[in-house]
N, C-alpha and C positions, 0 to 999 in steps of 0.2 A: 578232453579232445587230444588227439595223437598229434604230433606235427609228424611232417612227413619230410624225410633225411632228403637234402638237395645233392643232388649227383655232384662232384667236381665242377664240369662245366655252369652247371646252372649257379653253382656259387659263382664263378668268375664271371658271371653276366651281371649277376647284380650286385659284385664292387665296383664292376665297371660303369662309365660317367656315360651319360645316351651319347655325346658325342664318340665316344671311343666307341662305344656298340654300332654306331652308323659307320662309323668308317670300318670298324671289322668287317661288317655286314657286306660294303663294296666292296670290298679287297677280296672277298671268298666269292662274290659274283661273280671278278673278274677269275674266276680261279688259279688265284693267290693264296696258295697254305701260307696260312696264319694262323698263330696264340693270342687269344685275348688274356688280357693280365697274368705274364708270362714272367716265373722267377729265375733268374738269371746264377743265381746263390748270393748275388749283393744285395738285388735290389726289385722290385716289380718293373715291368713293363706294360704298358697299357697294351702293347700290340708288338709282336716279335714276329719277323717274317725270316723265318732259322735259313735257309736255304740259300738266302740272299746276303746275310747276317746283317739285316737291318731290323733294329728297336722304333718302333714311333710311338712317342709322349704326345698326347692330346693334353695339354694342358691349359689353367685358368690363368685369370689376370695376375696371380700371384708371381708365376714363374715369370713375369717381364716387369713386375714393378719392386716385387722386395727384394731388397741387396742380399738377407741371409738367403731366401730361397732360391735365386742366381747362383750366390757361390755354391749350394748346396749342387743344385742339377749340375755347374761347374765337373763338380767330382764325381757325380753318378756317371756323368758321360766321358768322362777320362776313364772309368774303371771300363766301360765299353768297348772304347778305344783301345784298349790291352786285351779283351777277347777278341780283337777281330769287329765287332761290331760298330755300324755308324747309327748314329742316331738321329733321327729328327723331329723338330718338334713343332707342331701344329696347334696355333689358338684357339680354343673351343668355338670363339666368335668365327671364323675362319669354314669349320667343318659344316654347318648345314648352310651356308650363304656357298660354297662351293664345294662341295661334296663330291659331286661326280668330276670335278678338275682336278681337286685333290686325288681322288680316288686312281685316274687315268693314268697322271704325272706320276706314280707312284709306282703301277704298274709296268711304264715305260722303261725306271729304273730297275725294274724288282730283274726283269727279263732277260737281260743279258746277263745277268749274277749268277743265273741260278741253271744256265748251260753248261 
């Protein structure tokens, strides 16, 4: 049996976590160019919206409760911070309980950035 070679995109959908794919999913609704799991040359990004130069991390319960993985993100988001880039980060538990608030609030930012 052949397997059959995943384009670019379709690999980056399924590293990506369902919540970072639902919130792609709105952000390209609202028509918001965006990268899903986008590399930076440091580091991945769950969602890069270039234009804006804003990064959004969808992240687990790990990113708010282990000390190494705080300080970790600590520095992924300082390195961001010296491209120009802000970041923000979003608790999985977070993205499908308000999806389209997240999504909206997001866009409201993304708009004026990107005139």
């Amino acid at each position: 049996m052949n397997k059959k070679k995943l384009t670019k995109y379709n690999m980056k959908i399924k590293q990506a976590t369902n919540e970072a794919r639902a919130l792609y999913k709105a952000l390209k609704m609202r028509q918001i160019n965006c990268i899903l799991e986008h590399w930076d040359g440091h580091k991945h990004t769950d969602i890069c919206i270039p234009g804006a130069k804003i990064y959004i991390e969808v992240d687990g319960m790990a990113h708010y409760t282990n000390a190494r993985q705080i300080k970790t993100d600590f520095i992924r988001d300082h390195y961001s911070d010296d491209n120009g880039f802000d970041t923000i980060r979003i608790p999985n538990e977070l993205v499908f309980a308000n999806l389209n608030k997240i999504a909206n609030a997001i866009a409201k930012v993304v708009e004026p950035r990107v005139k």
